[in-house]
N, C-alpha and C positions, 0 to 999 in steps of 0.2 A: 387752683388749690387756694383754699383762704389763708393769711397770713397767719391766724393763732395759728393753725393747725402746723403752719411751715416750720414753728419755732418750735412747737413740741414734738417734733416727727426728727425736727435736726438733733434735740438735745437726746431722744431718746439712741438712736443712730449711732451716736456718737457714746455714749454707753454702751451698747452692743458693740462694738469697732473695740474697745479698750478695756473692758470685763477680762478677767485673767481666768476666770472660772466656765468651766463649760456648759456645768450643768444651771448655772444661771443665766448663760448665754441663750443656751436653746430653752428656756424656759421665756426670755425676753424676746425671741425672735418669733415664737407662738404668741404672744401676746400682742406683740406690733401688729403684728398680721391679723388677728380678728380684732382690733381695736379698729384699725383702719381701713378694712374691709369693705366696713359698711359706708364712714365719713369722705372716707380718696380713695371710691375704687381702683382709679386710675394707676395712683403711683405706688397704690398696696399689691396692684396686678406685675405692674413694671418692677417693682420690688422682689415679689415673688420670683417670675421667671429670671430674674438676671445677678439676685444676689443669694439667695435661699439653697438654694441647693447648693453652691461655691462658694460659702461661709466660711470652710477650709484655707481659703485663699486669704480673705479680708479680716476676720477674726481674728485678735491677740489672740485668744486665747488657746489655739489650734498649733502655735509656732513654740518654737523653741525658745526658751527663754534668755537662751544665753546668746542668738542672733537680738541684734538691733530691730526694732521696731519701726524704721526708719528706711527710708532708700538711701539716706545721704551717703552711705557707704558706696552706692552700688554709683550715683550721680560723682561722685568724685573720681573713682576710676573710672567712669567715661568719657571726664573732664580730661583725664591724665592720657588716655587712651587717642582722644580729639588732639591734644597739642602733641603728643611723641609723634603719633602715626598719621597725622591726616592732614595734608597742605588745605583741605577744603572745610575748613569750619568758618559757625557763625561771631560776627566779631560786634559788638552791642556796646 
């Protein structure tokens, strides 16, 4: 993958990931896709099959708004979860 392309591919990504708007969303995610189609078939292929259709999942704008955007909710209680309940955690 050539480098311009890695940086305009991360910034656009990264738009689509945090768009609160849907119909912008899939209007952006059509776009990625025959923009890059032609220049990285590779990771517009690898794109396609593993994030396009599960957009639902990674997409702000799919979720609730009133849940956090974030794991650190979920990384916290499993912090809390490791030291009440587990004599077997990692210690760094």
């Amino acid at each position: 993958m050539k480098l311009e392309h890695q940086s305009i591919m991360c910034q656009q990504l990264r738009k689509l990931r945090s768009d609160r708007r849907v119909e912008v969303v899939e209007k952006m995610i059509e776009e990625f896709v025959d923009t890059w189609r032609v220049k990285e078939p590779a990771f517009e292929q690898y794109f396609s099959n593993n994030y396009v259709a599960r957009k639902k999942q990674w997409a702000v704008c799919y979720r609730d708004s009133s849940i956090p955007d974030t794991t650190a909710h979920a990384e916290a209680f499993h912090n809390v979860l490791k030291r009440v309940y587990s004599s077997n955690r990692n210690r760094t």
